[in-house]
C-alpha positions in Angstrom: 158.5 -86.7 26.1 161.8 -85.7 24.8 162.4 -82.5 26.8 161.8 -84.6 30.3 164.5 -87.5 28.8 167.8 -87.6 30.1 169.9 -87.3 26.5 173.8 -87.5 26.6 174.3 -86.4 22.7 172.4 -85.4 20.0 173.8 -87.1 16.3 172.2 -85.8 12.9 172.9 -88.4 9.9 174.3 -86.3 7.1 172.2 -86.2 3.9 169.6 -87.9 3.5 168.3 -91.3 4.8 165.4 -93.9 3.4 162.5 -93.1 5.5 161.3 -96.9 5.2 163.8 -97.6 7.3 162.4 -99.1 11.0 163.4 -98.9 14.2 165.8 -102.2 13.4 167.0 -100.3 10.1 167.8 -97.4 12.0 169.3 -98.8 14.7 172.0 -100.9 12.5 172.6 -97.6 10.4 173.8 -96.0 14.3 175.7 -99.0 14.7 177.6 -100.2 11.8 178.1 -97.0 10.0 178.4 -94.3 12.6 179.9 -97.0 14.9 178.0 -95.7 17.8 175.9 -97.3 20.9 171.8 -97.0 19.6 170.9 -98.2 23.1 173.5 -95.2 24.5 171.0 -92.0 26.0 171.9 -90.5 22.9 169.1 -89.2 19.9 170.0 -90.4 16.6 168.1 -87.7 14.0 167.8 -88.8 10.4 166.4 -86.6 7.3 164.7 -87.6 3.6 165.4 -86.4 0.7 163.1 -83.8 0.6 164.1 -82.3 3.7 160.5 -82.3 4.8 160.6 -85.6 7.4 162.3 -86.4 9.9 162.8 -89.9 12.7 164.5 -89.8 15.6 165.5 -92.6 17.5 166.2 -92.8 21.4 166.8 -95.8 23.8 164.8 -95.3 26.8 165.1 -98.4 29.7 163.8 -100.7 28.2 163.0 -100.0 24.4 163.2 -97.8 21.6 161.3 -94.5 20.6 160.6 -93.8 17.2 159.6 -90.0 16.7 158.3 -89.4 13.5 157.7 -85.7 12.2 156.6 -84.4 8.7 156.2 -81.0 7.2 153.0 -79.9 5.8 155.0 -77.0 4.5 158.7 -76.2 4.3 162.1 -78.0 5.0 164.2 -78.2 7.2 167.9 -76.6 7.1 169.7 -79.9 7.1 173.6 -80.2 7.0 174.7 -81.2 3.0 176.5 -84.7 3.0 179.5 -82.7 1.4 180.3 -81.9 5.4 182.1 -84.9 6.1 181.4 -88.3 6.8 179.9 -89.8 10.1 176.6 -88.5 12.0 177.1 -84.8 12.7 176.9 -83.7 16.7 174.9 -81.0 17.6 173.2 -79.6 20.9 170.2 -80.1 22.0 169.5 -76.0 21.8 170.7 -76.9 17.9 168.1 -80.0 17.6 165.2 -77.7 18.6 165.9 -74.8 16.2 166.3 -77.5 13.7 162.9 -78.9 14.5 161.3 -75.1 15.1 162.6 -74.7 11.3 165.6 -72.9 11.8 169.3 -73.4 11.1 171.7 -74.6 13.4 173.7 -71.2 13.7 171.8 -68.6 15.3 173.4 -65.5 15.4 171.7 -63.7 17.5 170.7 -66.3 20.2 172.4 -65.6 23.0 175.8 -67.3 23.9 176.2 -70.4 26.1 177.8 -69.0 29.6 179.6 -71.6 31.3 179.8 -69.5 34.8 182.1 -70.4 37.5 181.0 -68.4 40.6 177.9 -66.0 41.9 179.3 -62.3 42.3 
């Protein structure tokens, strides 16, 4: 579902968030502390402590989507709270390494080409 979606940005919370937290809970947390739009086309990606859950959040037409995913195994390279403050932007290349168990610098991906013209 969330490769066919139409997504504008992609925001990780830094460190680590209360997974109890609901769809409401979440929701305020993109409002009031990141002071961003939850019902924007925009993912909102938040972490536990463990590193080894995650929930995503996304407005779609008419409601909210809730993706939940958990590790049997491993973590996931999260960014430290130590950062910065405020969610942390990241592309949606970045998001799928993340959720492939990767880290969001990849060496040797290849580069983003932003061409101009056919030769």
């Amino acid at each position: 579902m969330l490769k066919d979606a139409m997504i504008d940005s992609v925001y990780l919370a830094r460190g680590s968030t209360d997974m109890r937290k609901s769809i409401d809970g979440l929701a305020i947390l993109v409002q009031v502390e990141f002071n961003l739009d939850p019902f924007s086309s925009s993912l909102f990606v938040f972490c536990n402590r463990q590193r080894n859950k995650l929930k995503i959040l996304h407005w779609d037409t008419n409601g909210f989507w809730l993706y939940y995913r958990r590790l049997e195994r491993g973590k996931f390279h999260w960014p430290s709270n130590n950062t910065g403050s405020g969610p942390f932007k990241v592309t949606r290349r970045q998001l799928n390494w993340l959720l492939d168990g990767l880290s969001l610098e990849q060496k040797k991906a290849h580069p983003v080409v932003s061409a101009k013209t056919v030769i």
